[in-house]
N, C-alpha and C positions, 0 to 999 in steps of 0.2 A: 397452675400456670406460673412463671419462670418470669418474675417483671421485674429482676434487678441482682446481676452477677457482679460479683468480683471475684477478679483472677489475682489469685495466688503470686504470683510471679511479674517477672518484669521483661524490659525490654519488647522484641519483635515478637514472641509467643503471645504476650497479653493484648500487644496492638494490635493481632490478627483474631484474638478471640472479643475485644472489642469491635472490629469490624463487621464479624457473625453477627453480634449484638444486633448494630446500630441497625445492621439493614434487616433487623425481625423486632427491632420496636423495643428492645430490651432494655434496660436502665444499666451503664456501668459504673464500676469501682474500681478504682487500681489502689495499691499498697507501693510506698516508696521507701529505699532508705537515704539516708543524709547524700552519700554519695549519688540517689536518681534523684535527688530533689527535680532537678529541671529536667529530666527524664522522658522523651517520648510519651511512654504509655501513661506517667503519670499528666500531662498535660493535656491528651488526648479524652479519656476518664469521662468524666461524666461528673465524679466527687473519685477526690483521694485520698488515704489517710498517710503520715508517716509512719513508721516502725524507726524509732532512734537509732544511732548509728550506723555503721557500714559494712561491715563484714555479713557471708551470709548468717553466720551463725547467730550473731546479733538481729537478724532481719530477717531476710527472706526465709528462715528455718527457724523463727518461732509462733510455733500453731497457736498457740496461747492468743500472741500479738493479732495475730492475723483473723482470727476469730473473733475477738472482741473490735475489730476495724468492720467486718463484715456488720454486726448487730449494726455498731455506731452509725454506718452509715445506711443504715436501711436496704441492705441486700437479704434477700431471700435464695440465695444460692453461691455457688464457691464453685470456680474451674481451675483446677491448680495448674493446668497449663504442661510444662516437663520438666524434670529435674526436680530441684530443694525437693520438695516434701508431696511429691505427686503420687509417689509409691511410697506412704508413705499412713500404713491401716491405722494407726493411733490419728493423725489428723482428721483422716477421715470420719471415724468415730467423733470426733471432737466436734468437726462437723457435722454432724448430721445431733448427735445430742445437744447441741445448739438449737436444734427446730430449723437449720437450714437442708437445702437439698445441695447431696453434693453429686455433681456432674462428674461422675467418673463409676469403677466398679463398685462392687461389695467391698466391706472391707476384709473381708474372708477371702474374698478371690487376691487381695493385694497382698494378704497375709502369705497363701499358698503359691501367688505367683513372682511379688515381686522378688522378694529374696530367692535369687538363683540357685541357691543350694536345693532350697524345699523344692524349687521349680522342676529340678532334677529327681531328685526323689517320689515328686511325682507323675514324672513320666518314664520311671523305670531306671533312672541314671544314676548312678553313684558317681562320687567326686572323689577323686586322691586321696586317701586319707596319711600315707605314707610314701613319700617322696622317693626315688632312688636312682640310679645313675640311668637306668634304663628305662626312668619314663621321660627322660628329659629329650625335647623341650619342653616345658609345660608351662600355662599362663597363670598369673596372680590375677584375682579379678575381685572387684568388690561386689558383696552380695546385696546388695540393696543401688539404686540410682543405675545408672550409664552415662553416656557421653563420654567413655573414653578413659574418664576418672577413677583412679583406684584402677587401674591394669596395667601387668608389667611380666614382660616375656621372660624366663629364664632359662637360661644355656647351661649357665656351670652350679652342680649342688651347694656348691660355699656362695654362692650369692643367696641363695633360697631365705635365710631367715632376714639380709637386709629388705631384700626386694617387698615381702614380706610385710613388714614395719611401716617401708614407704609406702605401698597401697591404704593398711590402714589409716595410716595418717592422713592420706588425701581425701578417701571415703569417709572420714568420720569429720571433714574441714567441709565437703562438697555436699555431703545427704545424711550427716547429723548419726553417720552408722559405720563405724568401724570395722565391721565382720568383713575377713577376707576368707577365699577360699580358693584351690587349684583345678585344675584339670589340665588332659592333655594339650597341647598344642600340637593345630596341624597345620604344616604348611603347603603353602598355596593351593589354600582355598579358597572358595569364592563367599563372601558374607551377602546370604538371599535372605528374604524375610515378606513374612505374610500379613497383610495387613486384615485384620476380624473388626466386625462389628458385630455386636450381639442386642440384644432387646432383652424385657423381661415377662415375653411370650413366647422364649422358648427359639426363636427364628437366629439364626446363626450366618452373617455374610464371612463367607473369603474372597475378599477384594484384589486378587489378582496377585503377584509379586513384585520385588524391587528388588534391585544387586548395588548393594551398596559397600563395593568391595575395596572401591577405590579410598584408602584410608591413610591418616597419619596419627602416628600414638593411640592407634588401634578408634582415632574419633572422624566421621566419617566426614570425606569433603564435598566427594560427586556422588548421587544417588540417580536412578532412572529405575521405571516401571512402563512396561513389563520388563522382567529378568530375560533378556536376551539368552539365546542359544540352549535352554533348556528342552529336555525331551517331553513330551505331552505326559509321559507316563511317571517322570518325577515332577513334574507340575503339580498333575492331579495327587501324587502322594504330600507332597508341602501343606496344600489345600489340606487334606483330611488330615494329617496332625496338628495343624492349626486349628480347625475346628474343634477338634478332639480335645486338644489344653481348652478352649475357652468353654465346653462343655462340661468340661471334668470338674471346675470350679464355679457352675453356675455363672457365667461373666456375664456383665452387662457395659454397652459403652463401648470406647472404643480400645482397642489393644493389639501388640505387633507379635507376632511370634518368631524369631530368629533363629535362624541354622548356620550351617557350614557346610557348603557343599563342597568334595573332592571326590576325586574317581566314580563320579557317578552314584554318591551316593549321599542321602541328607543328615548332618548329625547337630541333634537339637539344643539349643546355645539357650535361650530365657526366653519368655514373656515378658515384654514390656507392657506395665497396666497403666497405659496410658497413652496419650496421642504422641507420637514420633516428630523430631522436627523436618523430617524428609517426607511429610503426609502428603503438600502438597501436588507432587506426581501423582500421587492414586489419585486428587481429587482432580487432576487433568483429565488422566484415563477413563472415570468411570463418572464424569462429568457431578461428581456431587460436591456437597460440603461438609465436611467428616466434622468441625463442629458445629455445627446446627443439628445436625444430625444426633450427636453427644447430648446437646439441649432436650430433642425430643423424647429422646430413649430416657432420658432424666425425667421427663415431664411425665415418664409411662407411655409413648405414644409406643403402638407396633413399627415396623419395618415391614419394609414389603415380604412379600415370598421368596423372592430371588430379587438379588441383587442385578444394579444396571447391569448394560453391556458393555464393556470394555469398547473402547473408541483410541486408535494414534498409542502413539509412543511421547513420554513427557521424561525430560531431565531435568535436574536440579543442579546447583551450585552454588557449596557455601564460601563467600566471601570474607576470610576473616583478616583484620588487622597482626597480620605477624609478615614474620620474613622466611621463608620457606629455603632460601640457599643458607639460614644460619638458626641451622635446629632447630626452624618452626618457631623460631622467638617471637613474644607476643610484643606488639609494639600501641603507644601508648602517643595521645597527643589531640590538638582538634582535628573531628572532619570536618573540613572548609566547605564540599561538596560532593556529594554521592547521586547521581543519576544513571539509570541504566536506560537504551531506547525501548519505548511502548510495546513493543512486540513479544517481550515475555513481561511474565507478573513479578513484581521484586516485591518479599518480605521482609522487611525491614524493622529494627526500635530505634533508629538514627534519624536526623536531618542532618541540613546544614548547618556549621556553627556547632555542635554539638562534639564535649569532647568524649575521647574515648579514656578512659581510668581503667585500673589495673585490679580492681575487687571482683570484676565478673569474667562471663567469657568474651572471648576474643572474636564473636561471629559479628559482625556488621551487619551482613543481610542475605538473603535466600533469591538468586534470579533462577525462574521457572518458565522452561520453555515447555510447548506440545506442538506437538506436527504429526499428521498422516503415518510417519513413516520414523526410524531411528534415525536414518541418516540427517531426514530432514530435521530434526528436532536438533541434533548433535550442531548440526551448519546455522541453524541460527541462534543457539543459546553460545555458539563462542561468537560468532560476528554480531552479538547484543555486546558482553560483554570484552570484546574487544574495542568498540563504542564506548562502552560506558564513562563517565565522567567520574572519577575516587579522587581528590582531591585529601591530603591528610597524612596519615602515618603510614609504614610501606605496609601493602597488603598481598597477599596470593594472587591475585588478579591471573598476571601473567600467567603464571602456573596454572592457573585453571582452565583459560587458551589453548595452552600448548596440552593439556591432557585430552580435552575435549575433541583435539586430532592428532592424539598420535597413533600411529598404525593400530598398535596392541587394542587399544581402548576401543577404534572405531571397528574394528572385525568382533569386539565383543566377547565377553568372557573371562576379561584382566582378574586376575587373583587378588588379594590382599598384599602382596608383595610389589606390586605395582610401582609403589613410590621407592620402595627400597634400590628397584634393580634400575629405574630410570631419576631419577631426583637430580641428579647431576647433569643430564642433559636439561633438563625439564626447567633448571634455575641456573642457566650459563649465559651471562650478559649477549644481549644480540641489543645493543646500542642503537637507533636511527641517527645515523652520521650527521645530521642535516640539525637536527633538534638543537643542539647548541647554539648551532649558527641561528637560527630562528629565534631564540631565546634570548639573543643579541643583537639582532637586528629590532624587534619587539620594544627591547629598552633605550634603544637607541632614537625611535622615532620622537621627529619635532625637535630636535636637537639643532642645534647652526653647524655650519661647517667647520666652525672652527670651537664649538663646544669639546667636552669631554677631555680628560686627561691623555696625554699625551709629549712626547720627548723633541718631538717636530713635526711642526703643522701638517706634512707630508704624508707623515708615515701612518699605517692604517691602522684604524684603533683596537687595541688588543683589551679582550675577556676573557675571564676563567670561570668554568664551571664542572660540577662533580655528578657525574650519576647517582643516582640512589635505584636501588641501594648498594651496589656493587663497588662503585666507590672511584672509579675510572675521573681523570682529570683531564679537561677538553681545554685546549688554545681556541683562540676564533677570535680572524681578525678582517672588518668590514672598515669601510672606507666612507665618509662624506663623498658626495659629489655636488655637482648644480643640479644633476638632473635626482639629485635624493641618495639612499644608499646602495650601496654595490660590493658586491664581497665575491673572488675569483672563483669562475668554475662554476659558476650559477648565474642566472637572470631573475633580480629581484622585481617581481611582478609589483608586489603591495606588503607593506609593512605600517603594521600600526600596531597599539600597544596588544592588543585582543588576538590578531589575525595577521600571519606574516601566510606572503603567498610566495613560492617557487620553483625557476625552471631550470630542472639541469637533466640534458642530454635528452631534450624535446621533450620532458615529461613536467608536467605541473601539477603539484603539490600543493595543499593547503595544510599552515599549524595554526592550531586554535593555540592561543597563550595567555597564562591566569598565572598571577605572582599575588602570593602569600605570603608577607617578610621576606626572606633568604629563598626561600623554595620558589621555585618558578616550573610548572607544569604545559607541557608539551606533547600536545595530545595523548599521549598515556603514558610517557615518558616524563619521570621526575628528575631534574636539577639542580643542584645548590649553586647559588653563586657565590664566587669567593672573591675573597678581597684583595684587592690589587699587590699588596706587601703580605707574605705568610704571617700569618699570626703566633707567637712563640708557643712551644709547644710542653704543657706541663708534663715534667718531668717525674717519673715512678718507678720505685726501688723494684729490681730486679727478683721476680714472683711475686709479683703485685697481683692478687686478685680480685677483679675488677665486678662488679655488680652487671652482669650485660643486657639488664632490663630491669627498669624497677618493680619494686613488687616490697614485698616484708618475708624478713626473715623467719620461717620456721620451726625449724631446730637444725641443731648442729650435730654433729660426729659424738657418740658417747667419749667422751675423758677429755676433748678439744681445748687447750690452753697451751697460751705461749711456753714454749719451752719444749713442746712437745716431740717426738719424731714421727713422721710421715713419710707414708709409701708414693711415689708416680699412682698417678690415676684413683687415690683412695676418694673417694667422696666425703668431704669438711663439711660444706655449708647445702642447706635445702630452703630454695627462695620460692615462694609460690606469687604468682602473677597471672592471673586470669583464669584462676582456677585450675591452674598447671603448675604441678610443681617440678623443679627444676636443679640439679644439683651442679655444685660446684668443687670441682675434684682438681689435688694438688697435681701442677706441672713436673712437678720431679720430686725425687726422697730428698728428705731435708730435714729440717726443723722449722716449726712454725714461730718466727719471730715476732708478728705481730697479731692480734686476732681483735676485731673491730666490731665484726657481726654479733649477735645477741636473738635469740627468739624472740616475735614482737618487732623486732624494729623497722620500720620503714624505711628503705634505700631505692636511692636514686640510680638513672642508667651510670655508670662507671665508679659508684661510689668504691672506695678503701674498704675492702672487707675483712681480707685476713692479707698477711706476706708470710712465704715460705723459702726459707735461704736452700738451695740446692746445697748437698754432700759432694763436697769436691775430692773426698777422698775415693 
């Protein structure tokens, strides 16, 4: 019996597997590094240990560390949760030769299934072993971990050996394993996936599907189960080759088995050996708790014979800290406040107050609706997060709204292409005119009539402010009266610092109003306030290239030194920031006159990296 876990991992994955815990009686542990010192999962715990420093490689991926924290603190079991070292047979081993039980497969099955290559080979697939102009496009993928990491599309054969490089490097920073490997690419397709439970009496569930096609940088955003619009006859074929991978390796536990559906037809992508972060929906649908469930198949208990009955339709959406209209940049900063309304379930490793750092990934939290029916599920997981309260650095938010009803998406069926052929609609400023003025009137209250700066008593008092993130600059100008304040074209009901209420053109409007320093938030609309004289503007040499999100420097372009010549669009500098990495490629041919960046280094949003003088001849 199972009286005292620690999980592997951090963030929203170890607070949800601490939750299983708490409510079966179970004792937990979290592992921290310097950067989660004050960390969600590790405050939540039970007992914590550190792992020094920050990075994962330093932390969260050494089995060593993490094994000797389990002994220390009296855990008799290990759930590594997903990602670092989950697929990952040598921890496992390490685990279990410790005298703990590890909550996950064999390590035989992790051996055979995690690495995508073997996963292929043993379901009959071979991989590219030589590349040529007519297999292209074809995908870079890393063979060990997922989430996105280590993958990268190729169009043209002279990129193949950078693109190459770059996956390794990500794969071997993200899951401590550098093996990369190719296959086809197809396009638009739909990315379906089965979720398996196994036992170690032989009993094998397929828990239905999910279409998690909706993606950026190939890492998923919206996830729902069931897979809409499938025919019963490729359903039940999904089901039996999912079963069939987790049989072929003996599996126990929980595990996803992923494909690609196009033209009606399924073709087999990996086994994930381990719990998925888009579990949640299946545990909507099929009303269970995939890990408690982990716990018992751990503990030897059986599984039933046949798995629940599927019940509704349940969607997911991940909320991450980036900006979706400028390349999905990860963004960095305190969350002041994150609440979603009670009607769906939100996964979370944040509070309030809690900042967001640039060592892990960018997901904030998981909102999980279930309804009867898709449409219904669809209508209240954007009208929650349409509600919701994000207070912090800019996130997806909107973009997740605006997917969750757009035509494409609500008929069912969107491909992986999805964000590619709409993003531009999807992230095009639609401003609430009114939110300025609210955000003005808000600061304005309690004021006298003859407070506030001003050129003549008279004239109405003028404010600036800036959208975020789009970056639009609002005038807005209200007036004192006797009877309070008043600004043209509206009927100001109530204004105070929290709550400006208003009517223009019979219709009454409430803004809820929260200011954070400079940032002033309006109902889900973010504003910067600016300062009444512009502030001078630091000047920078022409091909300045600017850091456009902090993070540390990785490595650079092989030969890279001042003096150099450079192509337009070559790729110099590789910044990783949330476990994304990210390249920095020169504006035009030139010469590189300055070079500032270094492997290792920590850089700030806009830091001096490199400058490249353009070729005027």
């Amino acid at each position: 019996m199972i009286t005292s876990v620690l999980v592997a991992n951090r963030g929203e994955i170890a607070c949800r597997v601490f939750r299983t815990c708490a409510e079966l009686g179970i004792r937990t542990v979290a592992v921290y590094s310097d950067a989660d010192e004050n960390a969600l999962h590790a405050r939540v715990a039970d007992a914590a240990v550190r792992l020094p420093g920050a990075s994962p490689a330093e932390t969260y991926l050494r089995g060593d560390l993490i094994v000797k924290a389990a002994l220390a603190a009296g855990a008799d079991a290990v759930h590594p949760g997903y990602g670092f070292l989950s697929e990952n047979a040598g921890f496992a081993r390490a685990v279990a030769d410790a005298g703990l039980t590890w909550i996950g497969p064999p390590p035989e099955a992790i051996e055979a299934m995690a690495s995508k290559t073997r996963a292929k080979e043993l379901m009959g697939i071979e991989p590219l072993k030589a590349v040529t102009d007519k297999d292209l496009p074809v995908l870079v993928k890393a063979a060990a971990g997922g989430g996105g990491r280590g993958m990268r599309v190729v169009r043209e054969l002279a990129e193949l050996d950078a693109q190459l490089a770059a996956a390794g490097a990500e794969a071997l920073s993200a899951f401590g394993d550098g093996e990369v490997f190719v296959e086809p690419y197809i396009e638009g397709g739909r990315h379906i996936e089965v979720q398996v439970m196994a036992d170690a009496h032989g009993t094998v569930w397929a828990l239905g599907t999910r279409d998690c096609s909706l993606q950026r940088r190939h890492q998923k955003v919206i996830e729902e189960a069931p897979a809409p619009g499938l025919t019963p006859e490729l359903e039940a074929s999904l089901r039996e080759m999912a079963v069939r991978a987790a049989r072929a390796t003996d599996y126990r536990g929980a595990g996803t088995v992923e494909f690609l559906v196009a033209d009606g037809k399924a073709h087999f992508l990996e086994m994930n050996t381990r719990l998925q972060v888009e579990h949640p929906v299946t545990e909507a649908v099929f009303g269970v708790d995939l890990v408690a469930l982990q716990l018992r198949v751990a503990e030897g208990a059986p599984l039933g014979e046949e798995p629940p009955v599927a019940r509704g339709h349940s969607v997911e959406a991940r909320l991450y800290a980036e900006d979706p209209g400028a390349g999905w940049a990860p963004q960095t900063g305190m969350l002041h406040r994150l609440s979603v309304p009670e009607a769906v379930r939100l996964d979370t490793g944040f509070t309030d107050g809690d900042p967001i750092g640039v060592h892990y990934d960018a997901m904030l939290a998981k909102a999980v609706a279930h309804a009867p029916t898709r449409d219904e599920a669809l209508r209240k997981l954007a009208g929650a997060l349409e509600r919701a309260v994000v207070h912090g650095p800019v996130t997806n938010r909107e973009l997740l709204v605006r997917s969750l009803r757009h035509p494409e998406f609500t008929a069912g069926g969107a491909d992986t292409g999805f964000y590619d052929r709409h993003l531009a609609a999807l992230t095009a400023p639609d401003p609430d005119p009114y939110a300025p003025l609210a955000a003005a009137l808000a600061d304005a209250h309690g004021r006298s009539r003859f407070g506030g700066w001003r050129n003549v008593a008279s004239q109405p008092q003028v404010k600036h402010y800036r959208t975020e993130p789009d970056g639009t600059e609002h005038e807005v100008r209200y007036r004192h009266t006797r009877d309070g304040l008043a600004a043209d074209g509206v009927r100001v009901v109530r204004a105070t610092p929290a709550l400006v209420v208003l009517e223009a053109d019979g219709v009454v409007r409430k803004f809820d109003v929260a200011v954070h320093g400079e940032r002033v938030y309006v109902n889900g609309a973010a504003l910067t306030a600016l300062p009444r004289l512009p502030e001078p503007v630091a000047h920078q040499e022409p091909g300045s290239l600017l850091a456009p999100m902090p993070g540390t420097v990785v490595r650079l372009a092989e030969g890279l030194a001042e003096g150099v010549t450079v192509a337009a669009g070559q790729p110099l500098i590789w910044l990783e920031a949330m476990k994304m990495e990210h390249r920095i490629t020169a504006p035009a041919s030139g010469t590189l006159t300055a070079l500032h960046a270094a492997p290792g280094r920590q850089v700030e949003v806009g830091a001096l990296l490199a400058v490249v003088q353009e070729d005027q001849s």
